[in-house]
C-alpha positions as CSV (number, residue, x, y, z in Angstrom):
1,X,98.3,111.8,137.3
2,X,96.1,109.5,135.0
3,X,95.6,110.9,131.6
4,X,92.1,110.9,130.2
5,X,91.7,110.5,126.2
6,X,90.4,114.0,126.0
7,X,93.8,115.2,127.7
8,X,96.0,113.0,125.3
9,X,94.5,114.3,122.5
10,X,95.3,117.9,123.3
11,X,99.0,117.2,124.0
12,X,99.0,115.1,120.8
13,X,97.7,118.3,118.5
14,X,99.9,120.4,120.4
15,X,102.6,118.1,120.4
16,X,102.2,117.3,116.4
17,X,102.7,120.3,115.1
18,X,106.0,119.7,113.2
19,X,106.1,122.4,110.9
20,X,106.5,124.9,113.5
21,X,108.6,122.9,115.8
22,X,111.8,124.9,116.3
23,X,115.2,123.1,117.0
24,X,115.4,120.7,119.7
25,X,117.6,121.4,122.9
26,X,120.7,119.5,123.4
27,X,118.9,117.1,126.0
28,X,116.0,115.6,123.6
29,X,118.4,113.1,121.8
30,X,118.2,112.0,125.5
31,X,114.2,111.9,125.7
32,X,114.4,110.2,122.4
33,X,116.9,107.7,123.3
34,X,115.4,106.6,126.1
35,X,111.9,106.6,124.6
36,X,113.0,104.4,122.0
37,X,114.5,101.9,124.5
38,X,111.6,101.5,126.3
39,X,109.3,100.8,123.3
40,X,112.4,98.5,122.0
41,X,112.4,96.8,125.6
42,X,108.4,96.4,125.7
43,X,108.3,95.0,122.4
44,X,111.0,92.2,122.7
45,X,109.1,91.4,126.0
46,X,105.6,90.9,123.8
47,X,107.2,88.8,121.2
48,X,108.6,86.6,124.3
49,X,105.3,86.5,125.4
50,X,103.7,85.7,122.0
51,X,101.4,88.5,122.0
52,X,101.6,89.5,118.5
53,X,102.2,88.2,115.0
54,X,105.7,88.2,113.7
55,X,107.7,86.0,111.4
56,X,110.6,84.1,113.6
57,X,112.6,81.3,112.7
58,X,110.3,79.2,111.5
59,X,108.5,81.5,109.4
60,X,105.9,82.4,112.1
61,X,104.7,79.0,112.8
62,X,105.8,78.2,116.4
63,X,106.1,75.4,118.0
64,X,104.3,76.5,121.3
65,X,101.2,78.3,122.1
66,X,100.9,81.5,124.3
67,X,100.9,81.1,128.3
68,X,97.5,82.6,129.1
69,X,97.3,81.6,132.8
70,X,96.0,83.7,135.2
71,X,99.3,84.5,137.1
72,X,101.2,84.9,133.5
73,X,98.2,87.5,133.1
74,X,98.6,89.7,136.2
75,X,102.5,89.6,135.6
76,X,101.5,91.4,132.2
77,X,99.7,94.1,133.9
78,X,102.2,94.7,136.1
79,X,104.6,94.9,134.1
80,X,102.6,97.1,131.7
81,X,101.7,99.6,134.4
82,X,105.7,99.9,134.9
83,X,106.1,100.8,131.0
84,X,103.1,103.7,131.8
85,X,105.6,105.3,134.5
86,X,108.2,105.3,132.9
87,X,106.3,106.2,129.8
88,X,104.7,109.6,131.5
89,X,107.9,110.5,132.9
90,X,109.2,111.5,128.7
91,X,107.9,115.0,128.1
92,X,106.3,114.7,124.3
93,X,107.7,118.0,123.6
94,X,111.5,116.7,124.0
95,X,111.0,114.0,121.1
96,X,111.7,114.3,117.5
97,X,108.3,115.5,115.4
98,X,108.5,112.0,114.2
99,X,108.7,110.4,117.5
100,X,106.0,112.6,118.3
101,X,103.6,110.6,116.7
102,X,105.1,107.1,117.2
103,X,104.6,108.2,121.1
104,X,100.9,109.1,121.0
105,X,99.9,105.6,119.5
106,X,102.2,103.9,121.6
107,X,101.0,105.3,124.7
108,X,97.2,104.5,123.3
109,X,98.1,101.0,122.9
110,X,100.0,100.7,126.1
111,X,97.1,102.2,128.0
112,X,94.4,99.8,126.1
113,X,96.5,96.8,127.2
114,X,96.5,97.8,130.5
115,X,92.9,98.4,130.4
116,X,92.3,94.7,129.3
117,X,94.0,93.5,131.9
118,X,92.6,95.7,134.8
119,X,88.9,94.1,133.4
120,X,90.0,90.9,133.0
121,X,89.3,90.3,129.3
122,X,91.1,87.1,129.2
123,X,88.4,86.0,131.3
124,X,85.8,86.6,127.9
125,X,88.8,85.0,124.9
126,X,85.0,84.5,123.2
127,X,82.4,86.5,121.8
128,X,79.5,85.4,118.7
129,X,82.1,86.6,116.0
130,X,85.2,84.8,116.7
131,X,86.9,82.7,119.8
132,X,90.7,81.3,121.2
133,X,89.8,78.1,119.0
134,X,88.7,79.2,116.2
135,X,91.8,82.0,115.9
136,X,94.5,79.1,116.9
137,X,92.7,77.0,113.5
138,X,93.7,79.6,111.5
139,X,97.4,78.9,112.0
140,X,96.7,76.2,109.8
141,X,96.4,78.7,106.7
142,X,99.4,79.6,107.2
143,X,102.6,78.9,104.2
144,X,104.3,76.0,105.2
145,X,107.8,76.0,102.9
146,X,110.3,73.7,105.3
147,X,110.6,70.9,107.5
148,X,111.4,73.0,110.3
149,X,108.1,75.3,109.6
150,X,106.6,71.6,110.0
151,X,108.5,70.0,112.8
152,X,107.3,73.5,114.5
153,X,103.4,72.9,113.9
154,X,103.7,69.2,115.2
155,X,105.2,70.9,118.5
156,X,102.4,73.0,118.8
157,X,99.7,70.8,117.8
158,X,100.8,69.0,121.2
159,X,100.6,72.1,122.9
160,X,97.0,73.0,122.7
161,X,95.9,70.3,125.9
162,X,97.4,72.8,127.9
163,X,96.8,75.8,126.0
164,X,93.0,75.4,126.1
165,X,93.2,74.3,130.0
166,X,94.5,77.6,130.3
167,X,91.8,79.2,128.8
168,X,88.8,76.9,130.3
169,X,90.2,77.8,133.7
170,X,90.0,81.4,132.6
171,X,86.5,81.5,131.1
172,X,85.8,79.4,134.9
173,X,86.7,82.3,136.2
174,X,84.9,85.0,134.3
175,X,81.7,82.7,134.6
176,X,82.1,82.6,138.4
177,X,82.3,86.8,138.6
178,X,79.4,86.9,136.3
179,X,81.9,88.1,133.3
180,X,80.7,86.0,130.2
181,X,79.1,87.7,126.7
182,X,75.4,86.8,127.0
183,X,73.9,83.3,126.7
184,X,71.9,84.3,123.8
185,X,75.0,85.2,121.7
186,X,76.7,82.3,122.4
187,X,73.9,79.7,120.8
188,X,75.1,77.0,118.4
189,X,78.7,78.0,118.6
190,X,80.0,75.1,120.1
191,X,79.3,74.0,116.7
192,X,83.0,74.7,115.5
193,X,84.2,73.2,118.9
194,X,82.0,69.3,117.9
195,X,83.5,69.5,114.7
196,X,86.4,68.9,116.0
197,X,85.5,66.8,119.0
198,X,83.0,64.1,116.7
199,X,85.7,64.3,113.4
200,X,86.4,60.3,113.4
201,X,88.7,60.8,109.9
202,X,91.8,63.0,111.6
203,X,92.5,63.9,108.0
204,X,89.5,65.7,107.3
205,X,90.7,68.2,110.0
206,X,91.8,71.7,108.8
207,X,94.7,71.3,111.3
208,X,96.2,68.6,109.0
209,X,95.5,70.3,105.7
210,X,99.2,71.6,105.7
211,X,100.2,68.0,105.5
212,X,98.0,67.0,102.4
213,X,100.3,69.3,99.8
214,X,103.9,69.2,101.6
215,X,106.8,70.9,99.3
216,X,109.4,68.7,97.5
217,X,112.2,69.6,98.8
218,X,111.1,67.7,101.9
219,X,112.2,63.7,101.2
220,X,109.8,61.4,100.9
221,X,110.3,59.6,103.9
222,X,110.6,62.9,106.0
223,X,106.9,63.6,105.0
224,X,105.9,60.4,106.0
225,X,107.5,61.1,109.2
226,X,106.1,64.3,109.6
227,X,102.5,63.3,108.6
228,X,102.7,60.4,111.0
229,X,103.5,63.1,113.6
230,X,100.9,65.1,112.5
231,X,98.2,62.3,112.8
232,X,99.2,61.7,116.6
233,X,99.4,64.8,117.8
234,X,95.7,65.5,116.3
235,X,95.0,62.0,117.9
236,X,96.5,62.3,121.1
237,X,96.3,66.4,122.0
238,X,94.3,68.1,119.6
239,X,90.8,66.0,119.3
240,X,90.9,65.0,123.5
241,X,91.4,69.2,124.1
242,X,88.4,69.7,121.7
243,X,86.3,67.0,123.4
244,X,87.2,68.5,127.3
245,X,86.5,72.3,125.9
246,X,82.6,70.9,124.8
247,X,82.2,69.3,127.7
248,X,82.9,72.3,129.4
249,X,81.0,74.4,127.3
250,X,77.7,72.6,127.2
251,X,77.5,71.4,130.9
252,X,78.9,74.7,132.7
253,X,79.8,78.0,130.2
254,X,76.6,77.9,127.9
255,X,74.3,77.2,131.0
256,X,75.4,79.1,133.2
257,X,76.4,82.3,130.9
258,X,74.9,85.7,131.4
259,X,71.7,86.5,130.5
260,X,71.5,89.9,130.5
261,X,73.1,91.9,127.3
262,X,74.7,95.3,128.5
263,X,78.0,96.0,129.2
264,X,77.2,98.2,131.7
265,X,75.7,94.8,133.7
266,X,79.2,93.4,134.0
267,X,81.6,93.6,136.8
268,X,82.6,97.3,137.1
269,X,80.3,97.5,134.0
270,X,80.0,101.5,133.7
271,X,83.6,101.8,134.2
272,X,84.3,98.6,131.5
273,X,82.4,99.8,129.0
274,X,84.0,103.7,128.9
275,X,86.9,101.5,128.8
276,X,85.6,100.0,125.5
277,X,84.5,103.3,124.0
278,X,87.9,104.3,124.2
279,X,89.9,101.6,123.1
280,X,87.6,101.2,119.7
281,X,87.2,105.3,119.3
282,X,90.1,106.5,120.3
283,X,88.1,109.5,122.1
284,X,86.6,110.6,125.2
285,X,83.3,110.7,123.6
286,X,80.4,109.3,126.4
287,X,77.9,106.9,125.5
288,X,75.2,109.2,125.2
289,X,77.4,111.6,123.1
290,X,77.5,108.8,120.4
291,X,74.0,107.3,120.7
292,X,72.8,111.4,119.7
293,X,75.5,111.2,117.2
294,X,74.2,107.7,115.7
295,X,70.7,109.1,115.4
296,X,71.6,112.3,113.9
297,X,73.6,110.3,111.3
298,X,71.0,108.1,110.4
299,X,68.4,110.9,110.1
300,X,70.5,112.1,107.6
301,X,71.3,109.1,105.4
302,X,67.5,108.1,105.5
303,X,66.8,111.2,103.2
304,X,69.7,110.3,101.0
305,X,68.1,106.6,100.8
306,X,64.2,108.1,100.1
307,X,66.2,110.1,97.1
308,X,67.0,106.8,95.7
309,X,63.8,105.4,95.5
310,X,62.2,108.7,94.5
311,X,64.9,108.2,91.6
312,X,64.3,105.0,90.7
313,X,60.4,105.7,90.6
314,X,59.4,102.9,93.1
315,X,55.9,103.5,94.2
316,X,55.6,103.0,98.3
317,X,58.2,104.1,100.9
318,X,61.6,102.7,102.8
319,X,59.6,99.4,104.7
320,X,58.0,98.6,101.1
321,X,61.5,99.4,99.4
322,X,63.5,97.3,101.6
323,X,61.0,94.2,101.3
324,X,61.3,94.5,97.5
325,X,65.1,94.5,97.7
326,X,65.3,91.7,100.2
327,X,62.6,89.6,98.3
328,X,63.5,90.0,94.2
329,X,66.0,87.5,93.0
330,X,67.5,90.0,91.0
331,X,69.3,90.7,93.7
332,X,71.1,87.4,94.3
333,X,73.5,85.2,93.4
334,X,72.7,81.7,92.2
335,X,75.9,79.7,93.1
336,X,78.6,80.7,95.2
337,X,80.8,81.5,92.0
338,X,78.5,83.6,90.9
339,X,79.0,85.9,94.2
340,X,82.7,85.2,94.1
341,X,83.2,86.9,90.3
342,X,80.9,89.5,91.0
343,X,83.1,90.9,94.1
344,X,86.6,90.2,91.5
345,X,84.5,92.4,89.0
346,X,84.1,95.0,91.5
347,X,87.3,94.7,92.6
348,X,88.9,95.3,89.1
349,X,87.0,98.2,88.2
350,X,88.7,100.2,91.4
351,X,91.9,99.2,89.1
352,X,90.2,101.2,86.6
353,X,90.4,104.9,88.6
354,X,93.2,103.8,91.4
355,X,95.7,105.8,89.7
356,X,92.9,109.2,89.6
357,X,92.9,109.0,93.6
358,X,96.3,107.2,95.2
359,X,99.3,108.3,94.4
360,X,101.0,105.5,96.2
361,X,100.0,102.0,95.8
362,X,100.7,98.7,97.9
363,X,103.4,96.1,96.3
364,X,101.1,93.0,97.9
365,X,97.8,91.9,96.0
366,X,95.3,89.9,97.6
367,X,93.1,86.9,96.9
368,X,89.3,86.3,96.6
369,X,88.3,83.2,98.8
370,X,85.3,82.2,100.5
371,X,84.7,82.1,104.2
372,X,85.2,78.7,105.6
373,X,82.7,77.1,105.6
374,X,82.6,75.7,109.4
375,X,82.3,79.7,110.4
376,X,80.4,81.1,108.0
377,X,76.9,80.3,109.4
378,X,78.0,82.9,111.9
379,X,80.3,85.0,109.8
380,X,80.2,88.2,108.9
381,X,79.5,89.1,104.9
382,X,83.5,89.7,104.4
383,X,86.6,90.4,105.7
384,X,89.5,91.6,104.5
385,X,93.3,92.1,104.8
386,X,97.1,91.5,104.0
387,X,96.7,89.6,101.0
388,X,93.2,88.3,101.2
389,X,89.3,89.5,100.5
390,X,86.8,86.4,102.0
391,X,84.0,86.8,100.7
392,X,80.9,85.1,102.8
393,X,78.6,82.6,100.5
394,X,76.7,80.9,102.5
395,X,73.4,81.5,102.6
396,X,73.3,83.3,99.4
397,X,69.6,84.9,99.9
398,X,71.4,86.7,102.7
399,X,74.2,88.1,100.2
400,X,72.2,90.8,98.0
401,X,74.4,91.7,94.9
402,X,73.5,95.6,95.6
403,X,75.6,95.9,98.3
404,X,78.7,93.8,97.1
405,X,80.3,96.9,95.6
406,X,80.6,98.8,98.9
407,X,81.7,95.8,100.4
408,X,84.0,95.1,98.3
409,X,85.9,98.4,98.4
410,X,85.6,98.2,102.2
411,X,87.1,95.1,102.4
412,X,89.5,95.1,99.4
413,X,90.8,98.0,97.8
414,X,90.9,100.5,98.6
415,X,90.3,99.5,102.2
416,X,91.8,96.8,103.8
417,X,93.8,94.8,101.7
418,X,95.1,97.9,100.4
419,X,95.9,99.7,103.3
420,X,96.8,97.4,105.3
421,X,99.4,96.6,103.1
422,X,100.4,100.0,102.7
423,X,101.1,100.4,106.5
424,X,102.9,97.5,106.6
425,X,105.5,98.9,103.9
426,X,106.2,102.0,105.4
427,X,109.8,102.2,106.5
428,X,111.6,103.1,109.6
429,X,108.9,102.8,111.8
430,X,108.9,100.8,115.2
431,X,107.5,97.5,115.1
432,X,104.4,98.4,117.5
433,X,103.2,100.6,114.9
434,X,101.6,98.0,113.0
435,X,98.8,96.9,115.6
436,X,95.8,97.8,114.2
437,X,93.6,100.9,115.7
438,X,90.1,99.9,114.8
439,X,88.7,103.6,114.7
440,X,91.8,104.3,111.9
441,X,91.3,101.1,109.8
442,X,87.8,100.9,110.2
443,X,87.0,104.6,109.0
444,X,89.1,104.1,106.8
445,X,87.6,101.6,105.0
446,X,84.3,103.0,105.4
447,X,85.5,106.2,103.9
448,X,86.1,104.1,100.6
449,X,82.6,102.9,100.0
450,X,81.8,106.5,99.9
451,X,84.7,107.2,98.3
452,X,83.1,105.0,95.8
453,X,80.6,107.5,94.3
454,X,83.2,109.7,93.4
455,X,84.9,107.3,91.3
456,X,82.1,105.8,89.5
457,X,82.1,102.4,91.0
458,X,78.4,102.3,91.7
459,X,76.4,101.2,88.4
460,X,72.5,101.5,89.2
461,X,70.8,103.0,92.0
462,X,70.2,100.0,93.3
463,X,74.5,99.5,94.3
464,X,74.0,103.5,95.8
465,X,71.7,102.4,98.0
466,X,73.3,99.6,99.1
467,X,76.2,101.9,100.2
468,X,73.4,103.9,102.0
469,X,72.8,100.8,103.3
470,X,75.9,100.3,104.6
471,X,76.1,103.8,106.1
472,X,73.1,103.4,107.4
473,X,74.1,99.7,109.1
474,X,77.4,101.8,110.6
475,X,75.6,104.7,111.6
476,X,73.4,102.2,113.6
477,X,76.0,101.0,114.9
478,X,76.1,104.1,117.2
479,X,72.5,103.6,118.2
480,X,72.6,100.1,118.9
481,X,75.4,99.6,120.9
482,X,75.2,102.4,123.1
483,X,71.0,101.5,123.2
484,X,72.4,97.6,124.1
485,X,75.2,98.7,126.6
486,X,74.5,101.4,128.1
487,X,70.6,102.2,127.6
488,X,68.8,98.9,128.7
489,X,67.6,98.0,124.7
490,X,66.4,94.1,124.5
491,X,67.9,92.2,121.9
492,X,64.5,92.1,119.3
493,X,64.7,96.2,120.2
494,X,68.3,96.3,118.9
495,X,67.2,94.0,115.8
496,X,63.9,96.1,115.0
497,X,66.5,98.7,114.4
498,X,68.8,97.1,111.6
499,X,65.7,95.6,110.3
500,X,63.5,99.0,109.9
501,X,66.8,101.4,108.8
502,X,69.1,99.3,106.9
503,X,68.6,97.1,103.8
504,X,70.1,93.7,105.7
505,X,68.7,90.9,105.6
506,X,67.1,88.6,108.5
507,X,70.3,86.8,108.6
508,X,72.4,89.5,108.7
509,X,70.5,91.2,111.5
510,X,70.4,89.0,113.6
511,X,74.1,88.3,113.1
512,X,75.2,91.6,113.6
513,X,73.5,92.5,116.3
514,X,74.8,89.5,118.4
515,X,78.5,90.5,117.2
516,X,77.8,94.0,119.1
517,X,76.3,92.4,122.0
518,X,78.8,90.1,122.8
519,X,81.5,92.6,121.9
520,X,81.2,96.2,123.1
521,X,82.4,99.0,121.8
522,X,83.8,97.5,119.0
523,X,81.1,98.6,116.6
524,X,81.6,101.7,117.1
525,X,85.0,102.3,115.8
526,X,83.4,102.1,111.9
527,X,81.2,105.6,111.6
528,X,83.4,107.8,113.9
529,X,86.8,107.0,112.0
530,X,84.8,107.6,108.7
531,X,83.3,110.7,110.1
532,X,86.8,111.6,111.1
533,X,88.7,110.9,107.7
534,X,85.4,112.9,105.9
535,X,86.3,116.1,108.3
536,X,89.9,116.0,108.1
537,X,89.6,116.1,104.2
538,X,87.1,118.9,103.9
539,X,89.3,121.3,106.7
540,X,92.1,120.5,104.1
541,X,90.0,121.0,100.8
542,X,88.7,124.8,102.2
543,X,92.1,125.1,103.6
544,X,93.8,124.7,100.6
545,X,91.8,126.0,97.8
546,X,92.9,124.7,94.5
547,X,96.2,123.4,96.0
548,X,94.3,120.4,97.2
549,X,95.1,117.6,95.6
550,X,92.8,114.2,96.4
551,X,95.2,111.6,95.3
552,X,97.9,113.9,98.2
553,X,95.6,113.8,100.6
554,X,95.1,109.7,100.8
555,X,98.7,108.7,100.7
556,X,99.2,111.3,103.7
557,X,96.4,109.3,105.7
558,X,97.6,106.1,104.7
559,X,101.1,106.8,105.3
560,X,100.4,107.2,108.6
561,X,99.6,103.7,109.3
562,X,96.4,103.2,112.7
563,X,96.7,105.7,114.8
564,X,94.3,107.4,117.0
565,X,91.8,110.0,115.8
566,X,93.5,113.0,117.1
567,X,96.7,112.2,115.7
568,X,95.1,112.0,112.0
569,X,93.8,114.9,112.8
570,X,96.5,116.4,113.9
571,X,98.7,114.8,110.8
572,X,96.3,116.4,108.4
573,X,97.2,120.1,110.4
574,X,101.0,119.7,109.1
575,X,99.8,118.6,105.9
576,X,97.8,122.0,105.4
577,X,100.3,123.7,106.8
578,X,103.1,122.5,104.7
579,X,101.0,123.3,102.0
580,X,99.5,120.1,100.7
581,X,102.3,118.1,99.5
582,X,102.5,114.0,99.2
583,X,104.1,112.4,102.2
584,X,106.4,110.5,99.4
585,X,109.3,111.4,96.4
586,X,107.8,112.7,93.6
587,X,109.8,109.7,91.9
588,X,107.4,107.3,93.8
């Protein structure tokens, strides 16, 4: 029988609760062993099939692209569907505690996977945020430290004719079923593609950048070699695949794209986008259940916002407040530089009060860059992870200093490039634990720009409201893409929304609300892992009286690495239970 989230998530906080687990029976070394081969078995088959990111030989730079064809696809679900059943057939109860826990995210995952494939996704490898060609430039960012790491890049350089004919004959295939994002999210984003395509000087081309600066230890004339290489692979395969994908694009994908917005509209659409709801939540939760939860939300932090601007003695209500702050150039940066110090600034003064709240901290550090700048007209403010914080600065009206503080923390420390990081470093742990669960690492890292009021990040009341911003644009979230998807909202409806509850600006909104369109579900990971992180702490603080300690309680959350919602929950049971002690040494 199919398991529904809801059901999962009861076995899960049954399953989990390790500090009353008593002895195992002789025959769970045998549930364990087996579950551990099949999870070993699946993942050496993913690698092999270059679905996820791991260093190899050569460093993580390969020398071929992914098979993405549509029989390599419905191979993958097949042989997916196979790791289910035999999955289903482990009773939780025979694992190790530990195991326990690895099995509940692995079946999540495996389940999602499946999902994808059932719907097609590969169909859809685009949306207004990001795309197959824009992810496959970023290998270019990549270290490059040998001559094999380089002799590898040439080799897939080459590879991308086929690799993108794969793809077009894909997105020919969703455009045929009517399974496309809609038309309207999709203008001027064959931008990134004509770059490319139109570049007459192949060494202004961020695929040859690794080749500008190659390491010494390389001879001379082995550079030159590889540089030559370089030039007539971008000559010969990766400029003529660019120039064949725009064709494509502007004569047949664009045009004949879908217009209409929701989900729900698709192939199977009602079915696809539950689908979506759980793969970003983690939960059972129906669209109408969040849309009610979205509005309640927001009903809530608009009160906390008109407390501000009672506090701050500003005469006329949230629409006049919201034009002043999207108007004065107070608010602003003047250069680029300007925005790119101000988020370091931020970013050091969590250094400040780190040790007051994490007992734990990563090893890794991470940079402050700015976005590219051939994405950023259609970038999101920031991003963050594993060693980086980009910072957008284009369009610097669009970038209000007020809310560069909450974004910071959300995508630096201590959100993503902190535990990200910290996941990552965790020990003993199968490989698959490291995929990233959106409704985990996304509430996380919303958590910490409330976090941030606690530790005295915020300066004026300016920076607090532009975390009630924030809330306020995640809390949204709920309303819009359920309203999009599921409730027939138009796109200016959707827009009217950011614009009249949050403090973003025209860009933004518009922005944003094309990223939800053209990817459902995905939004609405962000407020229901925060409201789930926010519960699980206050069950442990009246749990636990004084014996609550804050700094405790994050390094048991993080420890865990992205998992689903009920397993954090869950987690944070034992942690109660075993009385609220750290999840590391005392000597760490």
């Amino acid at each position: 029988m199919k398991r529904t989230a809801a059901s999962l998530a009861a076995g899960v906080l049954l399953a989990l609760g390790a500090a009353t687990v008593p002895a195992l029976p002789a025959h769970a070394a045998g549930e364990s062993a087996a579950f551990k081969a099949l999870y070993t078995e699946e993942w050496q088959w993913r690698m092999a099939q270059r679905l996820e990111d791991e260093e190899d030989d050569v460093n993580g730079i390969r020398p071929d692209l992914p098979r993405i064809d549509a029989a390599t696809q419905q191979a993958r679900l097949a042989y997916w569907q196979r790791v289910l059943a035999r999955l289903d057939a482990i009773p939780v109860a025979a694992l190790e505690p530990a195991q326990r826990i690895d099995y509940a995210v692995y079946r999540a995952q495996i389940a999602a996977l499946i999902e994808n494939q059932r719907f097609r996704e590969y169909e859809k490898p685009l949306n207004s945020d990001s795309a197959f060609w824009s992810n496959i430039a970023g290998e270019a960012d990549k270290s490059f430290r040998s001559e094999a790491e380089y002799a590898a890049y040439v080799r897939q350089l080459n590879d991308m004719p086929r690799y993108f004919a794969e793809a077009t004959a894909n997105m020919r295939a969703g455009l045929q079923r009517g399974f496309t994002p809609p038309r309207v999210t999709l203008l001027g984003r064959d931008k990134s593609v004509a770059a490319v395509a139109e570049e007459k000087t192949l060494e202004k081309l961020a695929f040859y950048r690794p080749f500008k600066d190659m390491p010494a230890a390389i001879p001379a004339a082995r550079q030159a070699e590889l540089r030559a290489a370089a030039l007539k692979a971008l000559r010969e395969s990766v400029v003529p695949a660019h120039q064949r994908l725009l064709a494509f694009l502007r004569t047949e994908y664009l045009p004949g794209a879908a217009e209409a917005l929701a989900a729900e509209r698709l192939p199977d659409g009602k079915a696809y986008y539950q689908s979506k709801i759980s793969e970003y939540t983690t939960t059972s939760l129906s669209a109408e259940q969040i849309h009610q939860t979205g509005l309640a939300e927001m009903a809530k932090i608009r009160a906390e916002m008109l407390e501000v601007i009672k506090q701050v003695g500003f005469q006329g209500g949230l629409p006049e407040f919201l034009q002043f702050l999207r108007t004065d150039p107070r608010f602003y940066a003047r250069t680029p530089e300007e925005l790119l110090m101000r988020a370091a600034y931020v970013a050091k003064r969590f250094d400040a009060k780190v040790g007051d709240y994490f007992g734990y901290l990563p090893r890794s550090r991470f940079a402050i860059i700015p976005v590219a700048p051939d994405i950023a007209p259609y970038y999101t403010s920031g991003r963050g992870g594993p060693g980086v914080y980009m910072v957008n600065t284009y369009n610097l009206p669009a970038r209000p200093l007020y809310s560069l503080p909450a974004l910071t923390l959300h995508e630096s420390a201590p959100g993503h490039a902190f535990q990200m990081p910290i996941a990552l470093e965790q020990k003993g742990r199968p490989a698959f634990r490291n995929a990233y669960i959106s409704a985990y690492g996304e509430g996380w890292a919303l958590y910490t720009e409330r976090l941030g009021v606690e530790m005295g990040i915020y300066e004026t009341p300016y920076e607090i409201f532009g975390m009630l911003s924030y809330q306020a644009w995640r809390a949204s979230r709920l309303v819009v893409d359920t309203g999009v998807h599921a409730k027939g909202w138009t796109r200016a409806q959707a827009q009217a929304y950011l614009r009249e509850n949050t403090a973003l600006s025209e860009h933004e909104v518009t922005t944003e609300v094309d990223r939800y369109i053209s990817w459902p579900g995905q939004a609405l990971s962000y407020y229901l892992g925060q409201m789930a992180v926010q519960q699980a702490r206050k069950k442990a603080e009246a749990a636990l009286g004084p014996k609550f300690d804050i700094r405790a309680f994050h390094d048991t959350v993080l420890n865990l690495g992205s998992v689903p919602l009920p397993v954090l929950h869950a987690r944070i049971d034992t942690f109660i239970a075993e009385g609220g002690k750290s999840p590391y040494p005392k000597d760490e």
